[in-house]
The first five atom37 places (N, CA, C, CB, O) and aatype in JSON, in Angstrom:
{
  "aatype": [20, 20, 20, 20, 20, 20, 20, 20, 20, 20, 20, 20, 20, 20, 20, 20, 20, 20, 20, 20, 20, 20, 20, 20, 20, 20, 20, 20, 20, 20, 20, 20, 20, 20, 20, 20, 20, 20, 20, 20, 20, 20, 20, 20, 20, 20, 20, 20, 20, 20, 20, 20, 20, 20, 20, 20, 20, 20, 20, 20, 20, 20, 20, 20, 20, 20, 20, 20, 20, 20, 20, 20, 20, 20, 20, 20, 20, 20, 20, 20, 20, 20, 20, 20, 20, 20, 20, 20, 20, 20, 20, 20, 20, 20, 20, 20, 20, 20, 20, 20, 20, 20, 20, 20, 20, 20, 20, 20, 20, 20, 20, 20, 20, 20, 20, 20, 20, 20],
  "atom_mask": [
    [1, 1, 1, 1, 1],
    [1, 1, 1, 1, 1],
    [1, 1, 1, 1, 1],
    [1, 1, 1, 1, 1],
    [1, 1, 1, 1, 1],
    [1, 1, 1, 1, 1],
    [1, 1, 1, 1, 1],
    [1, 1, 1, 1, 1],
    [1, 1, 1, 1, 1],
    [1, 1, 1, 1, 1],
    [1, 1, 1, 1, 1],
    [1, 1, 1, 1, 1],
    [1, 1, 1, 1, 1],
    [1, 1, 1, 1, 1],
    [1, 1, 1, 1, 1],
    [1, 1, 1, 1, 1],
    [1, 1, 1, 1, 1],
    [1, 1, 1, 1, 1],
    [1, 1, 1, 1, 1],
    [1, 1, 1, 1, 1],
    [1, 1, 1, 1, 1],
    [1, 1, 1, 1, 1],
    [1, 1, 1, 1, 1],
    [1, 1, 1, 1, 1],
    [1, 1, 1, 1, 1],
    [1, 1, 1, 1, 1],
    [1, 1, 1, 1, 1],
    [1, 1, 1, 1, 1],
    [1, 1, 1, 1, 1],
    [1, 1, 1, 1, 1],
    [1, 1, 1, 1, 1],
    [1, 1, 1, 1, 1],
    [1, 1, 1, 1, 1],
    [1, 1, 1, 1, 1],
    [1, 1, 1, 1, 1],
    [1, 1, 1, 1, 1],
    [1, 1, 1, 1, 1],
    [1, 1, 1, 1, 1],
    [1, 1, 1, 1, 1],
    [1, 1, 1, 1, 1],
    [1, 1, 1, 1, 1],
    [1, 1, 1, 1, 1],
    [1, 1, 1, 1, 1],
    [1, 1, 1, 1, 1],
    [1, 1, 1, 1, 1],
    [1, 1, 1, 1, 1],
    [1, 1, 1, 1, 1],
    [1, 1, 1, 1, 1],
    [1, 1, 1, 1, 1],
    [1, 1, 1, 1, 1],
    [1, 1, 1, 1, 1],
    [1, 1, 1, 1, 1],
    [1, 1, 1, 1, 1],
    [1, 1, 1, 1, 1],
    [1, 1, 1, 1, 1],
    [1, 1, 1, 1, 1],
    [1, 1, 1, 1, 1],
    [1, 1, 1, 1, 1],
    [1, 1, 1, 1, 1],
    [1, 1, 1, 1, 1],
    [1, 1, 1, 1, 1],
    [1, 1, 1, 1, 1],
    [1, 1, 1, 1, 1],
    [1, 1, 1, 1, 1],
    [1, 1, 1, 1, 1],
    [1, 1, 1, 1, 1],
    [1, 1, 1, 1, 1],
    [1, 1, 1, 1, 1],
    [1, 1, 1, 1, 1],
    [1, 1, 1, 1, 1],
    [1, 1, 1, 1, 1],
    [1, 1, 1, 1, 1],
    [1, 1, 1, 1, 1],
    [1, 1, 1, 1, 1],
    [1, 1, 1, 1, 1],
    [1, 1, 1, 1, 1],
    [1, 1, 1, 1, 1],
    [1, 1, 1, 1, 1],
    [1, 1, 1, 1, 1],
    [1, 1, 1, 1, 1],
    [1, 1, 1, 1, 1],
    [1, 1, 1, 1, 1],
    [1, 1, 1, 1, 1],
    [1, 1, 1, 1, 1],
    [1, 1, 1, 1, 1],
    [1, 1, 1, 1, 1],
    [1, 1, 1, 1, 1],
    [1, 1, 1, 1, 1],
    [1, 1, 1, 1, 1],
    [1, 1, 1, 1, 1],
    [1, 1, 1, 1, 1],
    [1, 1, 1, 1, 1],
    [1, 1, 1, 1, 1],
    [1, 1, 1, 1, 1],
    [1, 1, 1, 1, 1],
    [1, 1, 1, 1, 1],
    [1, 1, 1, 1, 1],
    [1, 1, 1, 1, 1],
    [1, 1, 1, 1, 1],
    [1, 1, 1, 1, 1],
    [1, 1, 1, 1, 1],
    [1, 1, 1, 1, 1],
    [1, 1, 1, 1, 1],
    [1, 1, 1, 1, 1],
    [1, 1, 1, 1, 1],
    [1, 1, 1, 1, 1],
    [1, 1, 1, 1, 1],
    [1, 1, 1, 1, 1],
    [1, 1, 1, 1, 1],
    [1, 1, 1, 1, 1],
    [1, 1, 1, 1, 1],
    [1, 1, 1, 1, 1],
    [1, 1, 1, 1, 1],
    [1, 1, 1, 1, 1],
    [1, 1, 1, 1, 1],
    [1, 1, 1, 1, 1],
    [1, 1, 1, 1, 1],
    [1, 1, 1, 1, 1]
  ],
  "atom_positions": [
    [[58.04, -89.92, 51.79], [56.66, -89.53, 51.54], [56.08, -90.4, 50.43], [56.57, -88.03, 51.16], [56.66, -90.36, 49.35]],
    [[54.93, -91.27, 50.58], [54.31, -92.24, 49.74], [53.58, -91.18, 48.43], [53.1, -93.25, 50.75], [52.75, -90.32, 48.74]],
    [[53.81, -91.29, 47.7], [52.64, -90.83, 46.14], [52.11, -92.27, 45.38], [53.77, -89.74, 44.55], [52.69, -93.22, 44.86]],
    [[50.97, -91.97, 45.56], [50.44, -92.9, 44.09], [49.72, -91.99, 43.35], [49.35, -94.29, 44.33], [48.77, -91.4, 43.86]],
    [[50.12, -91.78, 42.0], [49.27, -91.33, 41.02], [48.83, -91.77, 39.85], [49.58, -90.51, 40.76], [49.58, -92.2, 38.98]],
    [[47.59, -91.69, 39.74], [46.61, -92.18, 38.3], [46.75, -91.46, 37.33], [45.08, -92.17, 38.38], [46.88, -90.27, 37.64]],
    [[46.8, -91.77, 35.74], [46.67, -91.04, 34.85], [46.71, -91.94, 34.07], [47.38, -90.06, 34.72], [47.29, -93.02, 34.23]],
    [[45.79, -91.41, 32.69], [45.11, -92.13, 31.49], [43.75, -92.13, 31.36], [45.39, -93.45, 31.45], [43.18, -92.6, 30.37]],
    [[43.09, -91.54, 32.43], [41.77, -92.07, 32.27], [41.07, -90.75, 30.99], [40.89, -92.17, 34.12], [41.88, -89.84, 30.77]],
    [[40.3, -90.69, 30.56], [39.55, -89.92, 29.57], [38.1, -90.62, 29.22], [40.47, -89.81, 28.24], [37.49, -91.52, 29.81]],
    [[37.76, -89.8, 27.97], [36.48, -89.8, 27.44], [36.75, -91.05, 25.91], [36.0, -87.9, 27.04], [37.5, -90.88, 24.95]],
    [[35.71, -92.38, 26.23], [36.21, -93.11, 24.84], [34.96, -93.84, 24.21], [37.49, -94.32, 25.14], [34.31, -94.45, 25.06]],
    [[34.53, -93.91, 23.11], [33.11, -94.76, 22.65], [33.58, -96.32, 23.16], [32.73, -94.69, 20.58], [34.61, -96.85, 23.58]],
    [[32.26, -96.71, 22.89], [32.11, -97.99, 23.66], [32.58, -98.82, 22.57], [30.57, -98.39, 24.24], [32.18, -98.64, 21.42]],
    [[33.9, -100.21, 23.05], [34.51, -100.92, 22.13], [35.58, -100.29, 22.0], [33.89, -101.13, 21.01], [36.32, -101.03, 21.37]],
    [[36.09, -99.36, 22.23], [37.48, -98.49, 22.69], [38.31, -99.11, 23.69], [37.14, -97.08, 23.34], [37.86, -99.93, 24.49]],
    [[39.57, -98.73, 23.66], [40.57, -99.05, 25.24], [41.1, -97.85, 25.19], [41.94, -100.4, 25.38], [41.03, -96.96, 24.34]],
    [[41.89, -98.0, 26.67], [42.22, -96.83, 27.41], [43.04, -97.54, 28.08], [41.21, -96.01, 28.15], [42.78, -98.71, 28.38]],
    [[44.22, -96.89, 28.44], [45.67, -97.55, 28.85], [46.43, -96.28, 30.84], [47.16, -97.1, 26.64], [47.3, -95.48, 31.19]],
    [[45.23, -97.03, 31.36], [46.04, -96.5, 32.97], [47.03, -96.51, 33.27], [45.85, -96.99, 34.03], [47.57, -97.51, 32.8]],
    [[48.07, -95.59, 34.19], [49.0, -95.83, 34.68], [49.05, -95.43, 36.01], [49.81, -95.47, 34.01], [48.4, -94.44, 36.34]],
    [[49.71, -96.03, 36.82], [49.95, -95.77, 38.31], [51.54, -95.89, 38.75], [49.06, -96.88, 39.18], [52.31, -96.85, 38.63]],
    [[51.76, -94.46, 39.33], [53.16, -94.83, 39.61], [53.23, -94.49, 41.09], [54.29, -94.02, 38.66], [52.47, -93.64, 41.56]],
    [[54.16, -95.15, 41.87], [54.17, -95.17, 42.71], [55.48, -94.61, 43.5], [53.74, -96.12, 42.74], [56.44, -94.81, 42.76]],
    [[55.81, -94.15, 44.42], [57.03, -93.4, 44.93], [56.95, -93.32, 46.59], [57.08, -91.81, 44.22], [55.85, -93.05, 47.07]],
    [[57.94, -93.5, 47.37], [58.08, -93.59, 48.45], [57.74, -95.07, 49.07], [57.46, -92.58, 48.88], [57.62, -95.05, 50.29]],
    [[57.61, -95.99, 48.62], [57.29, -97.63, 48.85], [58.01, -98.39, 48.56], [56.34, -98.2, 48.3], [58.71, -98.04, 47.61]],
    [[58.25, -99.54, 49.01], [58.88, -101.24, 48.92], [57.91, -101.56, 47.56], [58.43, -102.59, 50.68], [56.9, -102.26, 47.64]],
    [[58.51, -100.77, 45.98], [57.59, -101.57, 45.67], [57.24, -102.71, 44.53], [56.92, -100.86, 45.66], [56.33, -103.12, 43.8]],
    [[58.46, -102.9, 44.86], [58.69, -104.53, 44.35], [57.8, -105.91, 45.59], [60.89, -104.81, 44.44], [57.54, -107.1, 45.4]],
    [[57.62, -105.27, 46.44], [57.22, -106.08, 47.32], [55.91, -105.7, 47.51], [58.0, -106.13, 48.44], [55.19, -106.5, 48.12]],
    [[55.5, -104.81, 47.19], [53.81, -104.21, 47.06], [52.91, -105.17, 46.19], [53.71, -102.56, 46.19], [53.38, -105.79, 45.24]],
    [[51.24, -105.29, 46.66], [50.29, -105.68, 45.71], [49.92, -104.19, 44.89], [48.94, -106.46, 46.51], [49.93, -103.19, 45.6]],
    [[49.73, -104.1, 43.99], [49.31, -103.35, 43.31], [47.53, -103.82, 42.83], [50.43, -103.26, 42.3], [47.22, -104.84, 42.23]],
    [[46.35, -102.5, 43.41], [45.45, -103.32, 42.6], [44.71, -102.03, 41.92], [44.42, -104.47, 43.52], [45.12, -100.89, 42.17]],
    [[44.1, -102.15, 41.44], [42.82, -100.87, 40.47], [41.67, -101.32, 40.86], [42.68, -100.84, 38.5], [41.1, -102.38, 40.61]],
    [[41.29, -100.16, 41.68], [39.35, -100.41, 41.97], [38.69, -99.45, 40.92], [38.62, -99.78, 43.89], [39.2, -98.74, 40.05]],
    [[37.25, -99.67, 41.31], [37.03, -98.34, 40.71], [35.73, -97.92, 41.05], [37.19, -98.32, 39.24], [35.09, -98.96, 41.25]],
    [[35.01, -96.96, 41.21], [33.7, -96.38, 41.88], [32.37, -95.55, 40.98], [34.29, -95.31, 42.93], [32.24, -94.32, 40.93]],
    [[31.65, -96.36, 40.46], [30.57, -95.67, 39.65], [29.95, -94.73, 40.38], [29.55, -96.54, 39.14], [30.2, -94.8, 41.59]],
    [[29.12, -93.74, 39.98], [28.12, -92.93, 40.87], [26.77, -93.76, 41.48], [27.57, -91.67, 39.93], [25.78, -94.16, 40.87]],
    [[27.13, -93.87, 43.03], [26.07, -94.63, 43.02], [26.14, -95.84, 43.94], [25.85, -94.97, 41.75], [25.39, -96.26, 44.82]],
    [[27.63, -96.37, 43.28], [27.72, -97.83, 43.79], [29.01, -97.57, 44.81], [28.02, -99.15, 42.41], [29.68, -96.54, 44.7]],
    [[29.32, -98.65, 45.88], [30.58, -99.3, 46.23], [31.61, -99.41, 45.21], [30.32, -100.58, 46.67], [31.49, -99.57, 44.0]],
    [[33.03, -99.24, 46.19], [34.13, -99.13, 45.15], [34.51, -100.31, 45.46], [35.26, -97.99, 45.16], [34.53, -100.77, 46.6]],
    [[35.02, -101.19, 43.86], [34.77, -102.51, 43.21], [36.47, -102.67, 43.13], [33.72, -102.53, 41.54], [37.29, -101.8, 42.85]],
    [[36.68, -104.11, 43.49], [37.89, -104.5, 42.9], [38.03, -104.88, 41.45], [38.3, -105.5, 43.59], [37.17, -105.6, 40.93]],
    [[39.14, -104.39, 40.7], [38.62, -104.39, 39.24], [39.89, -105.46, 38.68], [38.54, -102.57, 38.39], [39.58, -106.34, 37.89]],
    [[41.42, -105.3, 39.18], [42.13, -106.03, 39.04], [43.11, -105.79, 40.21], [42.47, -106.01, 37.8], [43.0, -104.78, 40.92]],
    [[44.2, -106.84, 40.45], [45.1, -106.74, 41.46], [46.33, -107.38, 41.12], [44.6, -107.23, 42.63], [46.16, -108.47, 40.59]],
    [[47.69, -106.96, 41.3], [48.97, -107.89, 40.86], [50.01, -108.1, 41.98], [49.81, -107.2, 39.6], [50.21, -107.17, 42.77]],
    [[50.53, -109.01, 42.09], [50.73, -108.99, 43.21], [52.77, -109.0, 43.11], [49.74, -110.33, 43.93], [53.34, -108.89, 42.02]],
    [[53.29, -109.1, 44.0], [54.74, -108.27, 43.7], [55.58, -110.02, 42.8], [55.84, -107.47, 45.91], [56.77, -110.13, 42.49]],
    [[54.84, -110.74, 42.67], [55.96, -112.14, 41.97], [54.69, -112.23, 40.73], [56.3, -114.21, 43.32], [54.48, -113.29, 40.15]],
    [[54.0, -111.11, 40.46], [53.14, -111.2, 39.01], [51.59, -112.44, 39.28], [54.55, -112.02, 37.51], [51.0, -113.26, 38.58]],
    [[51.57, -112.31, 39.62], [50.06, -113.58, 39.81], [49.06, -112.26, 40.18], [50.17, -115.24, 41.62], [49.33, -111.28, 40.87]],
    [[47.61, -112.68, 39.37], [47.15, -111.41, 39.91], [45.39, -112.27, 39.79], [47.65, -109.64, 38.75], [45.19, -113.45, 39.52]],
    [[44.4, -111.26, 40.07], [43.03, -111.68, 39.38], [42.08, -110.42, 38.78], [42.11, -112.48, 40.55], [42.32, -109.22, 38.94]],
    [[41.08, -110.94, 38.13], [40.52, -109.7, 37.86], [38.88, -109.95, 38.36], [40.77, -109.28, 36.16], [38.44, -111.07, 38.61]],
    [[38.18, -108.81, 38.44], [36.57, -109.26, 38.6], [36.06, -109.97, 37.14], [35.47, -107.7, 38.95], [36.32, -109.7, 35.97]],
    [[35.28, -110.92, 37.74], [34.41, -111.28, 36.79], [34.39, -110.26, 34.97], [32.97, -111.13, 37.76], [34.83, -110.38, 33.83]],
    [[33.6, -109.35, 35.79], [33.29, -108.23, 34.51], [34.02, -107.83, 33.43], [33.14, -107.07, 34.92], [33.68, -107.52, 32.29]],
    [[35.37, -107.93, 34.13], [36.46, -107.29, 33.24], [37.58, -108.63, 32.62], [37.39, -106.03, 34.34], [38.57, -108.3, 31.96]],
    [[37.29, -110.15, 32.91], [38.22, -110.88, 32.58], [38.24, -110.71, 31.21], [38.11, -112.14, 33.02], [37.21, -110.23, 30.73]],
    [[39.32, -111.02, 30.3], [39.56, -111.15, 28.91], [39.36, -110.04, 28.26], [38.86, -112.08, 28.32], [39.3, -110.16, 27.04]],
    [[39.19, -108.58, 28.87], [39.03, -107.24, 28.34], [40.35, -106.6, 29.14], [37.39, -106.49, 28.7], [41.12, -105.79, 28.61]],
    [[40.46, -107.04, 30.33], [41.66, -105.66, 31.31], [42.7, -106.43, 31.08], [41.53, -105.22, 33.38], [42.53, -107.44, 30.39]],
    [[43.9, -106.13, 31.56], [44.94, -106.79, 31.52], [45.93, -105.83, 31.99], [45.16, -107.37, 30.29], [46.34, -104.82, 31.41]],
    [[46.31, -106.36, 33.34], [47.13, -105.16, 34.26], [48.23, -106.01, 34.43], [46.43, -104.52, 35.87], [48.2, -107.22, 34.65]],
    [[49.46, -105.11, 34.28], [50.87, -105.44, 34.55], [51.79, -104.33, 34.96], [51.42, -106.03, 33.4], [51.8, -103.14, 34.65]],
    [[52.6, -105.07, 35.77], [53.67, -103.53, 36.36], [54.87, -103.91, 35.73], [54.06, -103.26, 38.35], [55.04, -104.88, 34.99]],
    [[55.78, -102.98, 36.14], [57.39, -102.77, 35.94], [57.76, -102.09, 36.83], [57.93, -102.15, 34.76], [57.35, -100.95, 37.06]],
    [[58.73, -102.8, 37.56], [59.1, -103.11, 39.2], [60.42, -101.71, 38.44], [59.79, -105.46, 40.0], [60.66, -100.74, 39.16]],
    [[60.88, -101.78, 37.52], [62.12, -100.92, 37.48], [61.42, -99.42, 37.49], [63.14, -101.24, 36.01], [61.99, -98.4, 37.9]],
    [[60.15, -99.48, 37.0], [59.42, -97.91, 36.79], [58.6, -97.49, 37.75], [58.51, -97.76, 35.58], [58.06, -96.39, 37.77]],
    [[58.48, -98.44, 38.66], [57.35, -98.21, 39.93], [55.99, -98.52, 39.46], [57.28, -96.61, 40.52], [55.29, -99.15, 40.26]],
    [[55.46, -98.17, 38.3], [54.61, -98.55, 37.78], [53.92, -99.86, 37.59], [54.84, -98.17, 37.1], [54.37, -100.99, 37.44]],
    [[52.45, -99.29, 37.64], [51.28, -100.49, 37.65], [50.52, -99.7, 36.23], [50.05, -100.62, 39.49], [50.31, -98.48, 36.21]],
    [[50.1, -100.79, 34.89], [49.25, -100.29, 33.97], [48.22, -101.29, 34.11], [49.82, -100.09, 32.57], [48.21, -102.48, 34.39]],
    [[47.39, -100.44, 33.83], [45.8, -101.72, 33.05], [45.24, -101.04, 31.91], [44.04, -102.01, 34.28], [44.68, -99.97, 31.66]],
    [[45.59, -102.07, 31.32], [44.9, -101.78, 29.22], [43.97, -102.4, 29.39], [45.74, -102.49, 27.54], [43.91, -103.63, 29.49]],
    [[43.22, -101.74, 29.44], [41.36, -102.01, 29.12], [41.26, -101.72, 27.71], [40.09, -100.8, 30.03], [41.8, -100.73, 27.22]],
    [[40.55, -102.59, 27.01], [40.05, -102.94, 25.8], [38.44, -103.55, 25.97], [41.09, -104.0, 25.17], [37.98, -104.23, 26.88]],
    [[37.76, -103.01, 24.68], [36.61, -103.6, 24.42], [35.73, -102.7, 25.92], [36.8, -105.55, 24.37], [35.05, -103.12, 26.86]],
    [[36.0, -101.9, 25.66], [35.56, -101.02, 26.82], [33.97, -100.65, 26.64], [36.5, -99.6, 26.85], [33.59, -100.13, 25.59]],
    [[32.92, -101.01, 27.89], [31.44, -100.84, 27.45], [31.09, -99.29, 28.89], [30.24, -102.93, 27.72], [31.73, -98.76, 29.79]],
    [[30.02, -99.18, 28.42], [29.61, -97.73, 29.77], [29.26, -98.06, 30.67], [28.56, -96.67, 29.67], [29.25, -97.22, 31.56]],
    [[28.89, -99.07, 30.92], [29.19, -99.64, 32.45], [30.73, -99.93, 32.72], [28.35, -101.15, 32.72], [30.87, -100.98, 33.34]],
    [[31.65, -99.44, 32.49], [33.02, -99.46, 32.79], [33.27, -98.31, 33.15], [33.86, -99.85, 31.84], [34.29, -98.16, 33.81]],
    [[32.22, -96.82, 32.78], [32.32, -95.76, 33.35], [32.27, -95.62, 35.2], [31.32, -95.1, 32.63], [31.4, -95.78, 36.06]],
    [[34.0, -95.17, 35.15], [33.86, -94.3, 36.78], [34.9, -94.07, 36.97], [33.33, -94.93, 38.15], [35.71, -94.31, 36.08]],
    [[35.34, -93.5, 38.24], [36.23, -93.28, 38.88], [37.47, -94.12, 39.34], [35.71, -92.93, 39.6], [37.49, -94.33, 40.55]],
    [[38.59, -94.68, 38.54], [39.39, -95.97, 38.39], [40.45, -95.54, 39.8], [40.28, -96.19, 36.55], [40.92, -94.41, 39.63]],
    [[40.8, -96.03, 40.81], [41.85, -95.81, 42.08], [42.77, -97.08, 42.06], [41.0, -95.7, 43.71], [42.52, -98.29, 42.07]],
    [[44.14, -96.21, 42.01], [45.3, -97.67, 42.23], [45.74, -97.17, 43.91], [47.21, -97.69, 40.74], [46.14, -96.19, 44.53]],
    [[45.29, -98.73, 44.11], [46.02, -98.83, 45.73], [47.43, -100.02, 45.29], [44.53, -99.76, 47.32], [47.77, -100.86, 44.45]],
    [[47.92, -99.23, 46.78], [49.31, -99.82, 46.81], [49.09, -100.63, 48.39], [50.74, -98.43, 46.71], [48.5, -100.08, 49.32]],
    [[49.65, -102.0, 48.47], [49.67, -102.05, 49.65], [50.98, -103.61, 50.02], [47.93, -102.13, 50.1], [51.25, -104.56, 49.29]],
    [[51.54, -103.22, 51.53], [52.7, -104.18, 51.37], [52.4, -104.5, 52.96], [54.43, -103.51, 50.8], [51.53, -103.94, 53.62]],
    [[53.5, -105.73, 53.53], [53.31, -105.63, 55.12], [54.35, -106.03, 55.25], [52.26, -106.33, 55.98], [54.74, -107.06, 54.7]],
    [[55.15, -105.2, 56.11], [56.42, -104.91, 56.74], [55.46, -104.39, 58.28], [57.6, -103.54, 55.73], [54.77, -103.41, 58.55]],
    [[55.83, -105.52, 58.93], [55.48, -105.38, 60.56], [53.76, -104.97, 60.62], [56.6, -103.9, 61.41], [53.12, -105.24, 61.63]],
    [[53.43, -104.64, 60.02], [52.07, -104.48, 60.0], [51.12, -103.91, 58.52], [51.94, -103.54, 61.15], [51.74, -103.07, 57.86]],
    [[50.18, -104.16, 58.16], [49.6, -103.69, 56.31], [49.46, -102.19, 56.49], [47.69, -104.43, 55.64], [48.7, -101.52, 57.17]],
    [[50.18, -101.98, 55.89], [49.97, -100.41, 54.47], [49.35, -100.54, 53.6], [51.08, -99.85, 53.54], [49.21, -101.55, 52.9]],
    [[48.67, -99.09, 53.49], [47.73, -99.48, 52.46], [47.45, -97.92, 51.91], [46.29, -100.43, 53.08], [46.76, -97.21, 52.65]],
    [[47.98, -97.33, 50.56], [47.67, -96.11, 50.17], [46.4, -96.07, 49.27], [48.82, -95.57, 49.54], [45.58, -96.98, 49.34]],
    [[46.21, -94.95, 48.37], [45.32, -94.78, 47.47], [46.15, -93.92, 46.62], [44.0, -94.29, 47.93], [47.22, -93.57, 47.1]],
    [[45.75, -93.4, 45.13], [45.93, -92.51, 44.75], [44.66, -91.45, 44.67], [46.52, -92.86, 43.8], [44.04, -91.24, 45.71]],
    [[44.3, -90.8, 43.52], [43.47, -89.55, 43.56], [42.64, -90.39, 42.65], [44.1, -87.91, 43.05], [41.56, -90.56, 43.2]],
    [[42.67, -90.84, 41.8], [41.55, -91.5, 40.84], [41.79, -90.76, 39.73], [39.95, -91.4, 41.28], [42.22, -89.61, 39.84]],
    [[41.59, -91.24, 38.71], [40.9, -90.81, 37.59], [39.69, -91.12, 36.81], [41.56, -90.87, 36.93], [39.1, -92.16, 37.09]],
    [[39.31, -90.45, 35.99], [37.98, -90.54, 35.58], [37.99, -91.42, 34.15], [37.36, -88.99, 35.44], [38.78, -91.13, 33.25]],
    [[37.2, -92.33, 34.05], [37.32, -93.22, 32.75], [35.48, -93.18, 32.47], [38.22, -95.15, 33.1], [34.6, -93.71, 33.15]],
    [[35.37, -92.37, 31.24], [33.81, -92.45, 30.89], [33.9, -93.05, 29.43], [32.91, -90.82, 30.93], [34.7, -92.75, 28.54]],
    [[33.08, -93.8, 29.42], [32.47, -95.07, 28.41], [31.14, -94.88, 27.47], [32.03, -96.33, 29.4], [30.15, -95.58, 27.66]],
    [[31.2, -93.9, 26.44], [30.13, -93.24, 26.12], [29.67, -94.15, 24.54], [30.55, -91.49, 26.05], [30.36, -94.22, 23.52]],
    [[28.22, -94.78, 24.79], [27.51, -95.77, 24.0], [27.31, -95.21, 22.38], [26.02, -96.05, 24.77], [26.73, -95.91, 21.55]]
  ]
}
């Protein structure tokens, strides 16, 4: 049975970080991309960063030189330390998992909530 779950997200002033975690269970997942979207009220859900299972990853525009996502293949885990955090960074943060063995998988977790208050 696949789980991905989010946790870390909270309430932080703007110029703050906040430290996500995603762990993952029931997956290949040393061989998984790991990425973090995330969904304002309002908008399309945004690719925010992605890592991929030999560490090479990218981030959006918005967030280069502020996010910085890395996993540990021994913990299942995917983090992203967001720093210098502004309120347009406020929303709903989702780690997908996804690998291809004979054909693409592709999970979600539940999200968590990351608000960015000015």
């Amino acid at each position: 049975q696949v789980q991905v779950v989010e946790s870390g997200g909270g309430l932080v002033q703007a110029g703050g970080s906040l430290r996500l975690s995603c762990a993952a269970s029931g997956i290949p997942f040393s061989i998984s991309t790991m990425g973090w979207y995330r969904q304002a009220p309002g908008k399309e859900r945004e690719l925010v960063a992605e890592i991929a299972s030999g560490g090479s990853g990218n981030y959006a525009d918005s967030v280069k030189g502020r996010f910085t996502n890395s996993r540990d293949n021994a913990k299942n885990t995917v983090y992203l330390q967001m720093s210098s955090l502004k309120p347009e960074d406020t929303a709903v943060y989702y780690c997908n998992v996804q690998w291809f063995v004979f054909r693409r998988n592709s999970y979600w977790g539940q999200g968590t909530q990351v608000t960015v208050s000015s």
